[in-house]
N, C-alpha and C positions, 0 to 999 in steps of 0.2 A: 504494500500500500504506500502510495506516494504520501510524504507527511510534510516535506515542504522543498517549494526551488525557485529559482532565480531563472530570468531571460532576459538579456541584454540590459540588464542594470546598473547605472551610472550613478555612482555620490560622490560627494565633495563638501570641502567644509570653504566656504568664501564661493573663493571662483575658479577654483583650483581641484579639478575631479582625484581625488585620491582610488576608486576603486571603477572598473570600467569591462564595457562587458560580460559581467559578472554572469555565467551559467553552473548554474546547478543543481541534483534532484537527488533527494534525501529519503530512503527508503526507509520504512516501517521495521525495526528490530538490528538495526545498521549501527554498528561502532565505526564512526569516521573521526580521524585525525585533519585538521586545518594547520599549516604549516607554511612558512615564508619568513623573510630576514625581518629584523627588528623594522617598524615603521610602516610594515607591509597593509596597514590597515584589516589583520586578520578579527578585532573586534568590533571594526565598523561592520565586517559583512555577517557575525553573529548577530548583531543589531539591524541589519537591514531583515535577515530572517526572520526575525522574530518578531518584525514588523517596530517595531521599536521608534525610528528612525523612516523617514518618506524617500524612497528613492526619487533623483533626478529624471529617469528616464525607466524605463522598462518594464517588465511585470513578475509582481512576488506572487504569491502562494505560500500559505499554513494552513494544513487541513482542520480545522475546525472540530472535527471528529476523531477518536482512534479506530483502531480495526475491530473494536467490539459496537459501534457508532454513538457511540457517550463522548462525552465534551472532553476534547485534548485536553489535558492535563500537563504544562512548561515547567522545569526549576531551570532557575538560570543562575548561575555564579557569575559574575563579573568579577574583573581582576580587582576591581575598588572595593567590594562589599564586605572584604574585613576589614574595613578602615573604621572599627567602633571606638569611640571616643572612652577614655577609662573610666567614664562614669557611668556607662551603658546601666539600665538599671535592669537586668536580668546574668541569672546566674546560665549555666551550657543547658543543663536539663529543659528550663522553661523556655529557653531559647528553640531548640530544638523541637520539644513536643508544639511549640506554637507552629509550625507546620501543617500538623494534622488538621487544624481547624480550617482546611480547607475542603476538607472531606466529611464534616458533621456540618447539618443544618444550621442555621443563624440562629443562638443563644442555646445552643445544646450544647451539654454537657461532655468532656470527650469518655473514650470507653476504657475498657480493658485492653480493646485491641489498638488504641491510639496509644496508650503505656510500653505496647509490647512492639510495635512499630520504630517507636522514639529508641527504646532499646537497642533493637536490632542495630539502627542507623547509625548510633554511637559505637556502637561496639564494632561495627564495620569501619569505623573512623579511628578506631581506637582514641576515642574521647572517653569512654563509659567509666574508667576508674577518676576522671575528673568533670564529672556530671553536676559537682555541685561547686566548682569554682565560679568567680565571679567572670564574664565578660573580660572586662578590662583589665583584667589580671593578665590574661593571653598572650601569648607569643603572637607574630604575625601569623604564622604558618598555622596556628593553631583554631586563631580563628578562622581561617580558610579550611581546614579541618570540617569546623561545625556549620558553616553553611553549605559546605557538601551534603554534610548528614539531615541540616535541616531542607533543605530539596529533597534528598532522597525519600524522609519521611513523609512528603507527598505523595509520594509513589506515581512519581510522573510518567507519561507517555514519552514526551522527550525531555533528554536530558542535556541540556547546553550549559559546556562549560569552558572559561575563558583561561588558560595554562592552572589548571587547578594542580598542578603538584608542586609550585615553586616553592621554595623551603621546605619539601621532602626527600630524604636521604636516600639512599639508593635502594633499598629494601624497602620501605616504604611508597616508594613510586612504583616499585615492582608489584607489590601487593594492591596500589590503587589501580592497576593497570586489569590485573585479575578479578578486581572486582566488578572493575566496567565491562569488562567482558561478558562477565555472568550476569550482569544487569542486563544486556541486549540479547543474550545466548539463550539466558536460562527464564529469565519473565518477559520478554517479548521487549524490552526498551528500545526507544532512538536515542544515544550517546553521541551529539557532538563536541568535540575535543580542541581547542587549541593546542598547541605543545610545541616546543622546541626540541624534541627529543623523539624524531623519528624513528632513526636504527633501532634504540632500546624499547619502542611501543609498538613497533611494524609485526612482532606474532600475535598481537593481540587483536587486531583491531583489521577492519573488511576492507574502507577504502581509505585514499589520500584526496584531499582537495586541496590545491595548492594555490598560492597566489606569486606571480612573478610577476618582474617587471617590463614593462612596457621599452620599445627602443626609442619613445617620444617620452619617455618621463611615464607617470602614473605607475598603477599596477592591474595588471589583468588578472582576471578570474574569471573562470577556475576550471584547474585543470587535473582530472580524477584519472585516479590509475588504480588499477589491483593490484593488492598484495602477494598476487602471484606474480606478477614481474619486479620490474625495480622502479626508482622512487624517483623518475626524471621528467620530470615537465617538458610536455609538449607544443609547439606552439599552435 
């Protein structure tokens, strides 16, 4: 099931196009890597996705439905979203479980299984043995940690994420890499990825979409390859 793509889409910030041409189609249970040098504008095109942001020219798509035809369900990280200020006034636990309340009626109580949800997510994060620290006590990386898990705890249909492993150690990024995989493999997820760390996430994950640069300046997009070959952009 197609869940979201791009055709011939052009943004820019002033007057100056940073992203151009932009094609591409996001299948239903797809682990994709987004990849390109520093600057490459690989979060403006997660934001043109997600609708976020009006493209200048061309036509988006988000399928509004999942493949059960219930209302898409998005978590999105952005690279800014742990930037909580140290007075945040929530501890990881309340953080996190406030996810679920996307998934209970307006003024309903959460349940048992919104407890055991929030669990799971932390413990996949390995936050759960500091579930009741404060926010702003957090390392950077830490709190990119918990809003991984507080997305996850939605139990989204797609998953967009903007370099979600910076300031993870190498076993670490390995095990995040695993677990995105069983999110798309094993419950049917869409996992988009930004990453700087191709070679090390290339067994994991189905396609590439790349962004290169233009021989006029800008940058083009996007250019998908399978993981069954190698990792070179075409023009």
């Amino acid at each position: 099931m197609l869940i979201a793509s791009m055709q011939q889409v052009e943004f820019g910030y002033a007057d100056i196009p940073c992203i151009q041409d932009a094609q591409l189609d996001i299948q239903s249970g797809e682990f994709v890597a987004v990849i390109g040098p520093n600057g490459a504008a690989k979060s403006t095109l997660l934001k043109l996705m997600l609708g976020l942001i009006v493209p200048w020219k061309g036509q988006l798509f988000l399928s509004q439905t999942n493949s059960r035809g219930e209302k898409l369900r998005v978590g999105y990280v952005s690279q800014q979203i742990a930037g909580f200020n140290s007075g945040f006034p929530s501890n990881i636990w309340e953080f996190v479980r406030s996810g679920r309340f996307s998934r209970v009626p307006l003024f309903s109580k959460l349940r048992k299984e919104d407890e055991d949800v929030t669990e799971t997510a932390l413990r996949q994060l390995g936050m759960w043995e500091l579930r009741k620290r404060r926010i702003g006590d957090l390392s950077g990386g830490q709190k990119q940690r918990i809003c991984i898990a507080r997305a996850l705890a939605q139990e989204p249909d797609l998953l967009v994420l903007d370099e979600p492993t910076t300031g993870m150690d190498d076993e670490s990024r390995i095990g995040f890499y695993e677990l995105m995989h069983d999110q798309a493999k094993t419950l049917g997820r869409t996992v988009v990825m930004v990453t700087h760390n191709l070679e090390e996430v290339s067994p994991y994950i189905d396609r590439v979409i790349a962004l290169e640069r233009k021989e006029e300046g800008g940058w083009k997009c996007c250019t998908t390859t399978s993981c069954n070959g190698h990792f070179v952009p075409v023009g």
